[in-house]
N, C-alpha and C positions, 0 to 999 in steps of 0.2 A: 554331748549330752548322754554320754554315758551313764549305767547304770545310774540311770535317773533318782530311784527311791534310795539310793542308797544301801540297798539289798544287794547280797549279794550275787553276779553271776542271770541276774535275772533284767530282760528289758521290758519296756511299756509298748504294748502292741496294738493295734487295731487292725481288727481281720473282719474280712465281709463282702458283701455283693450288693449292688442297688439296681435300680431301674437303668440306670446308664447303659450297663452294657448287659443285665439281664433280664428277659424278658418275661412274662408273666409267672408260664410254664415252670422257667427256672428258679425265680425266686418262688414257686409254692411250694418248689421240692425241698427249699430250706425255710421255710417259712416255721414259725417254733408257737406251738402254743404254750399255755399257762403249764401245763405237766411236765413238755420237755423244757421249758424254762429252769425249772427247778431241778431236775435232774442233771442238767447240764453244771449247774450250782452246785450240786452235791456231789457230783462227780468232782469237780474242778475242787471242792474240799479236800476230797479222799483223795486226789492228785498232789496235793501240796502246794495246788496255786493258792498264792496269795490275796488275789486282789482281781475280780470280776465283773462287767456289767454287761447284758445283755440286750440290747434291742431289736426288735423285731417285727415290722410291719410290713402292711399290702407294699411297699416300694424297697425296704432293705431289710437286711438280717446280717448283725453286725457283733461282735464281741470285743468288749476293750478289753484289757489284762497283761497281765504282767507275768512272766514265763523266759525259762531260757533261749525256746527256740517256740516261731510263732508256729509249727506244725502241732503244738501240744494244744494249742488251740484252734486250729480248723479240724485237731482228730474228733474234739471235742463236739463239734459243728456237726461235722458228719454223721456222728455215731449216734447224737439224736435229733436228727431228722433225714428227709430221703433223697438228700442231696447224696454223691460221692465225692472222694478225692479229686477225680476226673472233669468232675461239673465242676468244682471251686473253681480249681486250676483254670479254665477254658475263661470263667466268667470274674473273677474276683480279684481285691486287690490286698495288699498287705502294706502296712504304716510300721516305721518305729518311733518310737521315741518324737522330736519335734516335732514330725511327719504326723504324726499319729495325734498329737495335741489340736496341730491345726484342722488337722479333719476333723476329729469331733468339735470342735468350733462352728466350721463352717453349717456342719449336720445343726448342732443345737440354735442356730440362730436364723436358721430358715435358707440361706445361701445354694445348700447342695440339696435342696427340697425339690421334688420333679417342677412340682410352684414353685416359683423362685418368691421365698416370702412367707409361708407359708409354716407356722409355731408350731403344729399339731404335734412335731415330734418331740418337743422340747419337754411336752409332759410322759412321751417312754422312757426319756433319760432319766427323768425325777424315779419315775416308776421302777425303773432297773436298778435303780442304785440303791433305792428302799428295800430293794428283796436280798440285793446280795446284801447290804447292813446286816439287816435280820440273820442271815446267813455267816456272820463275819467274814465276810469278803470284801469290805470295803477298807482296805486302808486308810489311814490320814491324807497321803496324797492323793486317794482318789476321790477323798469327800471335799479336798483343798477344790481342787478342778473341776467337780464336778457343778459347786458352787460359781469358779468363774465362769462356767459357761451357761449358768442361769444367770447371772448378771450380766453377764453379754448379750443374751437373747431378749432380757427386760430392756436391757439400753437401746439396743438395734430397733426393736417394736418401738420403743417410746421417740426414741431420737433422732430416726431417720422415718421415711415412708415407704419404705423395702415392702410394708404389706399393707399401703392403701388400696381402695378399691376388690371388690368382694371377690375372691378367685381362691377356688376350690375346687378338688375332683367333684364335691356335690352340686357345687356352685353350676361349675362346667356341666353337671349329670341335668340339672332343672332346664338351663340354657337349652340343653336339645332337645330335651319333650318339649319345652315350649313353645321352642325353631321348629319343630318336627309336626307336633301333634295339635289341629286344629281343633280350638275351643275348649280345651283342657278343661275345663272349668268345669264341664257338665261328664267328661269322661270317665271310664271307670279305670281308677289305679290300686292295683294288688305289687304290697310288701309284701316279701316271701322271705323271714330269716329278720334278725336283730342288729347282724353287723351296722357299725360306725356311721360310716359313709353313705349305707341307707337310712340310716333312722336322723341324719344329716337331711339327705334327697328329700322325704318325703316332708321333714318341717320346713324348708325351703319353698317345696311345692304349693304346701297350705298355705302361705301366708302370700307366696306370690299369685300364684292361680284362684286362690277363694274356693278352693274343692272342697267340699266336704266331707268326701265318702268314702275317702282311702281305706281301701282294706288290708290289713296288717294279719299274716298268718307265721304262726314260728311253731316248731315242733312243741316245745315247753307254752302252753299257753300264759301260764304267770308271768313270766317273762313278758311278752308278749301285752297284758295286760298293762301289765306297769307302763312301758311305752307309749301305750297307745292313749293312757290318760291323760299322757304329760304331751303327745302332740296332737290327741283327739284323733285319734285312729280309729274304725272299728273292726274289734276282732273276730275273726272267726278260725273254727275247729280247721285243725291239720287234716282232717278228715276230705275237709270240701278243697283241696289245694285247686283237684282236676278243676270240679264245676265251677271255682273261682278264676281259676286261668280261663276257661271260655268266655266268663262274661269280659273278662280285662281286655282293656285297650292298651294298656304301658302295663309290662310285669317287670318289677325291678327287684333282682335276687342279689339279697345280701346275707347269705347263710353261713359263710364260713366254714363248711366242711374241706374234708380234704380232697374229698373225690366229688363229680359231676350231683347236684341235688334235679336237675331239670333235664332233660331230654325228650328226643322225640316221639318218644311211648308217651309221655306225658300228658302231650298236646293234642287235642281233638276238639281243632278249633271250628270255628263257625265266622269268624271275622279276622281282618289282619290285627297282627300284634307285634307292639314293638318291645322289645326285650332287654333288658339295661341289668348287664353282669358286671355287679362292683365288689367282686367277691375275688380273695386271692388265696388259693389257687384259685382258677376257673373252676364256676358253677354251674356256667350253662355248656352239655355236648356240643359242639361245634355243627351237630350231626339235625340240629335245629334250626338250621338258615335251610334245607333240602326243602323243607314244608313252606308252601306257596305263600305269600303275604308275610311271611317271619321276619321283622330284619331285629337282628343282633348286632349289639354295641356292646365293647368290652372296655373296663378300667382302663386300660391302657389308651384304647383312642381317644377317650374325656381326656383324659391326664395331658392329651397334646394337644386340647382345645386353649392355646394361646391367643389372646387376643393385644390393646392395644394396654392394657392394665399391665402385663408381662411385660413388656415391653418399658412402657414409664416405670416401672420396676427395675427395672434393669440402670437405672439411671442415679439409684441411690446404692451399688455397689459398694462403689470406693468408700461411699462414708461409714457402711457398715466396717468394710474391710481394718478401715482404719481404729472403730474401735475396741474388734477384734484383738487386733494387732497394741492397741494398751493395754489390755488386759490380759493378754498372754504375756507379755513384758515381765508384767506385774510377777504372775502365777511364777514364772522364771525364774524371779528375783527370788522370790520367799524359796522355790524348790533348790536353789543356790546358798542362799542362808540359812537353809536346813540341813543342808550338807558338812556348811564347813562350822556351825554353833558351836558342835561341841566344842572341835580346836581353838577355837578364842576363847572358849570358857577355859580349857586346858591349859593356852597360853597366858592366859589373868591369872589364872591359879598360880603358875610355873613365876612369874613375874613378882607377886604377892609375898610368896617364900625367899625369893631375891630381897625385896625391901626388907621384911622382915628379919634376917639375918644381919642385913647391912644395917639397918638400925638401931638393930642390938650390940649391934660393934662398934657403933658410933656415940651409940649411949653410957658405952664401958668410958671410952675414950676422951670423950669432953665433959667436962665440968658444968657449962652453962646449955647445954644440948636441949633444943626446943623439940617437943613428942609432940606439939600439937601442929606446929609448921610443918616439920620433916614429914608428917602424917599425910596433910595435904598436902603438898608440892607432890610427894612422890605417886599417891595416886591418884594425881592428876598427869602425872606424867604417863604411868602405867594407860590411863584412859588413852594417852595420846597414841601411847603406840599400838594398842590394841585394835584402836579405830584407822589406822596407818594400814594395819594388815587387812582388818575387815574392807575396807574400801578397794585394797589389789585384789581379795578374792572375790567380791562383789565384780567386781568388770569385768566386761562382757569378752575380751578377749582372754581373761584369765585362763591358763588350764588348771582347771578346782584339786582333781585330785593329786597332781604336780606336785602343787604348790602347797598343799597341806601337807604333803610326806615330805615337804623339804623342811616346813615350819617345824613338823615335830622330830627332824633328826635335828634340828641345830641347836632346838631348845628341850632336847630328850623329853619331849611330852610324855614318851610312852615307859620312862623310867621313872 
């Protein structure tokens, strides 16, 4: 699968890091907001890359693209965000080409999700593919693929049960205030911050606990506002953050900065308090378990809260895998018939000029000479051999580019 798009000199990459083998820490050092998104886009233009998508969440930070060598894309990684070269290395992996297909498969259809099951990502990929568009960075074949792997991710959802049963980090986040915190219902819970995953936790909360009092605080109060309509939050001023942490019993920070929003200046508590950081990077100082009564739970340990739903999960694999595995076929076939198009259009041309000549020779030459027969036999013949050829470069053990330069030395296509 060489040069896949037909481009020259250039392969299809996937380059990245996840939850697998990096840990929180590491992935918020490459964790990409909405600004370096776009700069990494506009860079990758004024590079000369062709063909970009970015994804980037609490579990990965990942870039597909097409490039001679995959370092012009982890430079691109590094240089906007506060990962190094050094960290990639230690923690990350590099796909090419089929490699690279099948992982972004497995990513958009929930498989390589920390939940095994689990769509949420399915709509970053929509998302990233929309920006590089805008951007002209999306090739033909990456809007071709981009599409099989939302058809794959619809079919997987619809056609297997890979994501029955309710199992989510917020899912997971509600389960242990629950487990943890007695009588929920009458307790007092402070949101701190807008991110995803809390404003998940907290509609979760309501509807499972019957609480009504959740307090929702965000820097941006409009923000905030809006939120809080839609899950009946009540808001209050950035102002009261302190006197709202003392009345809280569960403070769950989903701020999304880059550095620490909570620490133990902060806290001047009067009661214990449980603390739920689903915020990536870390939001809570670490330096906030010291103070007596605090316990702190991070993203990462809900994320390992498997239970027996995981589990029966794991038991619709193969049927995802499988059809996966048709629809990458498929994708195959078309990026194979896209390769070798022109040359059968080339060789029907080349073929066409042959009848044509021979016709006209035939026409000189006989008396009673049928132009409407001869018309049809011969390109019906031409179809036969056309499709003779298309069907050897269509197989799967074909070598494409081989077998095209052999097509056009023997039928001087390119004369």
């Amino acid at each position: 699968m060489d040069n896949t798009t037909g481009l020259k000199h250039t392969t299809f990459y996937a380059i990245g890091l996840s939850y697998k083998k990096a840990d929180a820490e590491m992935r918020g050092k490459f964790s990409l907001d909405e600004k370096s998104k776009e700069d990494i886009l506009l860079q990758a233009k004024e590079d000369g890359i062709e063909s970009l998508i970015l994804i980037s969440t609490c579990n990965r930070t990942e870039i597909y693209g097409f490039s001679q060598h995959p370092f012009q894309l982890i430079k691109l990684l590094c240089e906007h965000s506060n990962g190094t070269v050094e960290d990639f290395q230690k923690v990350a992996y590099v796909y090419k080409n089929k490699e690279a297909i099948n992982h972004l498969f497995r990513v958009g259809t929930g498989l390589d999700s920390q939940i095994l099951g689990d769509f949420e990502i399915i709509s970053q990929i929509k998302s990233g593919f929309v920006a590089s568009k805008k951007l002209g960075l999306a090739n033909s074949y990456k809007e071709r693929l981009v599409n099989a792997v939302i058809q794959a991710s619809k079919r997987v959802k619809n056609e297997t049960q890979i994501s029955s049963g309710a199992t989510s980090v917020s899912f997971a986040s509600v389960q242990y205030i629950m487990n943890n915190v007695e009588d929920i219902g009458n307790k007092n819970i402070l949101l701190f911050g807008t991110g995803k995953i809390g404003r998940n936790t907290c509609e979760n909360l309501v509807k499972h606990t019957k609480n009504d009092h959740i307090v929702l605080i965000n820097r941006t109060k409009e923000k905030a506002e809006k939120i809080a309509g839609k899950f009946n939050l009540l808001v209050k001023d950035y102002a009261n953050l302190q006197l709202e942490i003392q009345k809280a019993d569960v403070l769950i920070v989903a701020t999304g900065a880059q550095n620490p929003t909570i620490d133990s200046e902060v806290l001047k508590l009067k009661k214990p308090l449980l603390i739920l950081d689903l915020s990536i990077p870390k939001n809570v100082n670490s330096n906030v378990s010291d103070i007596e009564g605090v316990t702190l739970v991070h993203l990462d340990y809900l994320s390992q809260v498997t239970d027996e739903t995981i589990e029966k999960r794991k038991l619709h694999i193969p049927a995802a895998e499988a059809i996966i595995e048709d629809i990458i076929e498929e994708f195959l076939s078309w990026t194979k018939a896209r390769k070798f198009a022109p040359t059968i259009h080339s060789l029907k041309e080349k073929l066409a000029l042959i009848k044509q000549s021979e016709l006209n020779y035939q026409r000189k030459k006989l008396d009673n000479f049928n132009e409407e027969q001869a018309e049809i036999i011969s390109n019906r013949i031409i179809q036969k051999i056309t499709t003779h050829f298309a069907n050897h470069l269509k197989d799967e053990d074909t070598m494409v580019d081989e077998s095209i330069e052999w097509i056009e030395k023997v039928f001087r296509l390119n004369n």
